[in-house]
C-alpha positions in Angstrom: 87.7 -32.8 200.3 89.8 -30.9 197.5 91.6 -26.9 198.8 90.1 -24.3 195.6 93.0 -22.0 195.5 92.3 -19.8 193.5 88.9 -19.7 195.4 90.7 -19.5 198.8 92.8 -16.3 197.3 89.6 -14.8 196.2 88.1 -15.2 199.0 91.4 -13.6 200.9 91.0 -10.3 198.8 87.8 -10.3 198.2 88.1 -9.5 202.5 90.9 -7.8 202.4 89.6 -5.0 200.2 86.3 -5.0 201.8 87.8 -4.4 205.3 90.0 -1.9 203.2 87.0 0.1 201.8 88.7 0.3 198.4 87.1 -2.0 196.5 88.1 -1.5 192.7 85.6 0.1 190.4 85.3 -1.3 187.3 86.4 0.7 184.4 83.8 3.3 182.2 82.4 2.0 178.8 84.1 5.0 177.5 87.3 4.1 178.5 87.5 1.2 177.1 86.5 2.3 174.1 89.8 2.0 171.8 87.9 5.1 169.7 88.1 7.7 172.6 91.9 6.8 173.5 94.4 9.6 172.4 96.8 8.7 169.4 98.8 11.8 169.3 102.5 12.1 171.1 102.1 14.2 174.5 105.5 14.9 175.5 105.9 15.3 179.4 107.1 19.1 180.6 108.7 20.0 183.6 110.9 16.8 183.8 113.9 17.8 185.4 116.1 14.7 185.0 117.7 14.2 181.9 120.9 11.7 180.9 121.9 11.1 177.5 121.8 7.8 176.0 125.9 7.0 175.5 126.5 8.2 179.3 123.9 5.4 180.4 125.7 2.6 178.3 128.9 3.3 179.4 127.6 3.1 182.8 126.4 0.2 182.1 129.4 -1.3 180.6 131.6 -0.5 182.8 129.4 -1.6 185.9 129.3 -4.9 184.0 133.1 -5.0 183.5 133.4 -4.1 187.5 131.4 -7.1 188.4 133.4 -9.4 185.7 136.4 -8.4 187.3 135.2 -8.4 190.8 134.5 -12.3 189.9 137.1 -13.6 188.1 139.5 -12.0 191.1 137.3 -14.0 193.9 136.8 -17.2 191.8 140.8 -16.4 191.1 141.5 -16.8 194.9 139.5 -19.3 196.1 141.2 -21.3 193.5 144.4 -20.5 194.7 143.6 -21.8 198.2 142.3 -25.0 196.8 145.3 -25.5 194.9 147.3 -24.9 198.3 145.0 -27.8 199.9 144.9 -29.9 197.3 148.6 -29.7 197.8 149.0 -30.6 201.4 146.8 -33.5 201.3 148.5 -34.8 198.2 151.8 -33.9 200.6 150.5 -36.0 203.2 149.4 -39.2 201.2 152.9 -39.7 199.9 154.0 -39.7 203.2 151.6 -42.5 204.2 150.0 -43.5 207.6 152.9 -44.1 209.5 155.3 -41.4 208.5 
């Protein structure tokens, strides 16, 4: 006996969507018609937020920078307390077992 998955997910949504009442439609004839789609530029009105292109980049850069820095600082200390461990233990091999 061999688990369809994809069969198993069908069936899955298949229920779900029935249960939901929203079953998808398919799409018109006319809308898939690459003829009747619009090829002209329709520029949106009433937008309210704008931000110029240079502002966004040097967000950008300097939240990249931030987050360099932020690393390098942490990767910084934690090898500053290895160093200090590597230290001791090197320490306490020279002085042997007994010492």
């Amino acid at each position: 006996m061999t688990f369809d998955h994809h069969a198993a997910t069908f069936r899955v949504a298949s229920s779900i969507l029935a249960v939901a009442g929203q079953m998808p439609e398919r799409p018109s004839d006319q809308a898939a018609d690459p003829s009747q789609r619009s090829t002209e530029f329709h520029a949106v009105e009433g937008g309210a937020e704008v931000m110029s292109g240079e502002t966004l980049l040097v967000e950008a850069y300097a939240a990249l920078w931030i987050i360099l820095f932020g690393f390098i600082f942490v990767s910084w200390r934690r090898q500053s307390r290895i160093d200090a461990r590597v230290s001791e233990l090197e320490r306490l091999v020279a002085q042997g077992p007994g010492k």
